[in-house]
C-alpha positions as CSV (number, residue, x, y, z in Angstrom):
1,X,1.2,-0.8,-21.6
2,X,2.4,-1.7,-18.0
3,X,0.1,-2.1,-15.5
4,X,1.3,0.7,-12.9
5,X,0.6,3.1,-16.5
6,X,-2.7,1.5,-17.0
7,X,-3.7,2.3,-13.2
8,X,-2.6,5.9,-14.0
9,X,-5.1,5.5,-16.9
10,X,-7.9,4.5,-14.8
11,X,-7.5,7.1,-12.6
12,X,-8.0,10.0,-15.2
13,X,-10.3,8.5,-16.8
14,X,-12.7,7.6,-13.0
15,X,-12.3,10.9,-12.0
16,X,-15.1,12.0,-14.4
17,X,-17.5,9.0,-13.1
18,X,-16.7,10.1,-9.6
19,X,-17.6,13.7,-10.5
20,X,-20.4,12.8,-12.1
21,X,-21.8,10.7,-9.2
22,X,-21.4,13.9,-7.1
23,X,-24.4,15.4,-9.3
24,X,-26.8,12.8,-8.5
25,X,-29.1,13.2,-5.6
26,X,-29.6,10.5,-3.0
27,X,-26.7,9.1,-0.3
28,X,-26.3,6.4,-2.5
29,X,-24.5,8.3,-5.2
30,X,-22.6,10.3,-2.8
31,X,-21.0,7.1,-0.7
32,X,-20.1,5.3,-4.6
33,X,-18.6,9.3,-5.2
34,X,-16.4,9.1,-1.7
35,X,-15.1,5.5,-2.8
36,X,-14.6,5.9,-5.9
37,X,-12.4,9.3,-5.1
38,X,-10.2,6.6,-2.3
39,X,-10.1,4.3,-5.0
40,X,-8.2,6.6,-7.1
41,X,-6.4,7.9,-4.4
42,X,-5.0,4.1,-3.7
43,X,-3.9,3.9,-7.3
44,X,-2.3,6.9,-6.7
45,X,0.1,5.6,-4.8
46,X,0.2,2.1,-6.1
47,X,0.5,3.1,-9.4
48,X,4.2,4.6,-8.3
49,X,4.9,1.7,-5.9
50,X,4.5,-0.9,-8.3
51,X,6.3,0.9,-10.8
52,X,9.3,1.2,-9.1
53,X,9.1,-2.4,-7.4
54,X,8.8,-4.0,-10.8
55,X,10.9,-1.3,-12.7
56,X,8.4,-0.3,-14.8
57,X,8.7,3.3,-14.9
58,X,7.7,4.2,-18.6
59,X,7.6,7.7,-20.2
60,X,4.2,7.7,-20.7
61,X,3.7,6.4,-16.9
62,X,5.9,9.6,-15.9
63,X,4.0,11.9,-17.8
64,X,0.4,10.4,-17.0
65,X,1.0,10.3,-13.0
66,X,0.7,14.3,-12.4
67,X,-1.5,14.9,-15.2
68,X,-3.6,12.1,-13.8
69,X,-3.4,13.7,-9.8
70,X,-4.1,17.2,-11.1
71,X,-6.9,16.2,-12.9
72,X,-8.4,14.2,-10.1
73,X,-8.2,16.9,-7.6
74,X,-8.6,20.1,-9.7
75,X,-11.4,18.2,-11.0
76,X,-13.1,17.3,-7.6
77,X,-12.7,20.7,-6.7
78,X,-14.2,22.3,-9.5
79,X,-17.3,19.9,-9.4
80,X,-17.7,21.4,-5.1
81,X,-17.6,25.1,-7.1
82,X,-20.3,24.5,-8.8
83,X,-22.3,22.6,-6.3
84,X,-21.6,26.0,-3.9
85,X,-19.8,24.1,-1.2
86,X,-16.3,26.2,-1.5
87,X,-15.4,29.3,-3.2
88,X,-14.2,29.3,-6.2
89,X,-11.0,32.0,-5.7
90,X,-9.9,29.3,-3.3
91,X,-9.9,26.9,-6.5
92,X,-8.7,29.2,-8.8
93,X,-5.6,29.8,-6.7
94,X,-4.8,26.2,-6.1
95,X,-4.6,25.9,-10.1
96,X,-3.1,28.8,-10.3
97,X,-0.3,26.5,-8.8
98,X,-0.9,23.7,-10.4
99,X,-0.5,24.9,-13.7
100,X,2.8,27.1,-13.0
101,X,4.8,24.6,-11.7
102,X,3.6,22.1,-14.4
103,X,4.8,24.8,-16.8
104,X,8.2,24.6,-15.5
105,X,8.4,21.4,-14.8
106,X,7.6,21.1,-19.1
107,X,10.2,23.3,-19.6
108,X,13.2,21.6,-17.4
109,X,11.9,18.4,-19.1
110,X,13.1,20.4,-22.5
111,X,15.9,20.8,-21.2
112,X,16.5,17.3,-20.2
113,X,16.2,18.5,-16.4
114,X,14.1,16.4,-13.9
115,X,13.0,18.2,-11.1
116,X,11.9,16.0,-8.3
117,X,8.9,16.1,-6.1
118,X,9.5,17.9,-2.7
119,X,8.2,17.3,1.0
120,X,6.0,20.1,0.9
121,X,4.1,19.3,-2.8
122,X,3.6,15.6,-0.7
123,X,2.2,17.7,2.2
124,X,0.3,19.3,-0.5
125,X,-1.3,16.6,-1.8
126,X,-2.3,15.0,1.5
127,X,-3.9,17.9,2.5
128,X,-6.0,18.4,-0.7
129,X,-6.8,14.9,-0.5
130,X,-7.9,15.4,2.9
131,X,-10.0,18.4,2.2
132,X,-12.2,16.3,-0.7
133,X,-12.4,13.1,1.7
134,X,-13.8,15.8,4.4
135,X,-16.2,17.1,1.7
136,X,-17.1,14.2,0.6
137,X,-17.9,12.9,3.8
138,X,-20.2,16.3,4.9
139,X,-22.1,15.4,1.8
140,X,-22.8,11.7,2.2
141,X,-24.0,12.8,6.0
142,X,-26.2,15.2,4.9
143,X,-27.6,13.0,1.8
144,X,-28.1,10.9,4.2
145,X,-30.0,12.3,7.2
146,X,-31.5,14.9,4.6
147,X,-30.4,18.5,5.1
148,X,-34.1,19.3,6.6
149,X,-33.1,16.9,9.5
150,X,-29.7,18.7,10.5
151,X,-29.7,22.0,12.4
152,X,-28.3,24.9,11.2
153,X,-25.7,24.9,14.0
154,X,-24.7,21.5,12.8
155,X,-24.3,22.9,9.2
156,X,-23.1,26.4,9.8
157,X,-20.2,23.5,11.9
158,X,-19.8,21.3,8.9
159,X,-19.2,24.4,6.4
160,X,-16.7,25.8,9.4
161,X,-15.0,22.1,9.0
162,X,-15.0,22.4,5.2
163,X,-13.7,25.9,4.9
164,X,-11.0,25.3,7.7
165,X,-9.7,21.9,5.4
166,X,-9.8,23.9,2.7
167,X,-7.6,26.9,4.0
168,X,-5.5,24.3,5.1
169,X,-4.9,23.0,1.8
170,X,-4.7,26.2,-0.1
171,X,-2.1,27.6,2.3
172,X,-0.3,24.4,1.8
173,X,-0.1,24.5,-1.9
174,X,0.8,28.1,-1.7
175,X,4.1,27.7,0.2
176,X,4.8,24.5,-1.6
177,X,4.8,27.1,-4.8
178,X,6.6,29.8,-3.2
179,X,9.5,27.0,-2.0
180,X,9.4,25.4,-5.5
181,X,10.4,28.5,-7.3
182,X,12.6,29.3,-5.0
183,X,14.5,26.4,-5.3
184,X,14.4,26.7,-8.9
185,X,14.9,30.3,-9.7
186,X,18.1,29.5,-12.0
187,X,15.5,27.5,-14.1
188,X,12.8,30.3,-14.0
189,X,15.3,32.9,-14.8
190,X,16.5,31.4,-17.8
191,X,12.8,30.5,-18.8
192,X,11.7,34.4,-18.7
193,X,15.1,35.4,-20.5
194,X,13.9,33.7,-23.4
């Protein structure tokens, strides 16, 4: 296993420590949670750059990296559901895309079709990536001073910030989807003929 892969690995595999963290009280668990989450987000791109560098792009490296970057964020997200900081419809459409274009991107792979990553999935990701760091961030602060110690403005501010990153990212990953199927309707046709 090449090392770029096993950095891919490590990834999937932290995201579950990170989220984890996230569940324990204190600020201590929620500043190992935020660098954990850059941590993977660094092998994110590193895995890729040292893959290509050293041309070491494997099958199982290609297959890994999305799972690996879905997992991570969907993940994240999922864990700030259930903690109440963001609603889950917001979530659920933000999979909703995920899993789509995954599907397609399956079945162009049976078809010995590759089907690049676009400018506006990359915008994508930043912006979900973004939108956890923020989180992340709003919850080490106010593990930190305690929540008794912040005023409600300041909240009532730091769940406008939240929300705000959030819409951001969502409306992001929704015109990223509508501009991948668009640009691969011939693909989606022939996938709903059969």
């Amino acid at each position: 296993m090449t090392l770029p892969t096993k950095l891919t690995l490590a990834r999937l595999l932290s995201t579950f420590v990170i989220m984890a963290f996230l569940f324990v009280p204190g600020w201590i668990a929620k500043a190992v949670a935020l660098a954990g989450f850059l941590l993977a987000s660094v092998t994110d791109w590193a895995d890729g750059y040292l893959a290509r560098r050293w041309r070491q792009t494997t099958p199982l490296g290609a297959l890994l990296d999305p799972i690996a970057d879905k997992v991570l964020v969907l993940g994240m997200f999922l864990a700030f559901v259930q903690l109440r900081l963001i609603p889950a419809w917001m979530v659920l459409i933000i999979a909703l895309r995920e899993f789509l274009i995954t599907g397609v991107r399956l079945f162009a792979a049976s078809r010995n079709v590759v089907l690049p990553a676009a400018k506006e999935g990359k915008h994508k990701t930043v912006s979900q990536i973004v939108a956890i760091l923020v989180i992340l961030l709003i919850l080490l602060v106010q593990e930190w001073l305690g929540r008794s110690a912040i005023s409600v403005r300041a909240i009532a501010m730091m769940q406008g910030i939240v929300l705000g990153c959030l819409w951001v990212a969502m409306v992001l990953t929704v015109i990223s989807g509508a501009s991948f199927f668009w640009r691969h309707r011939s693909i989606l046709r022939e996938a709903m003929s059969r």
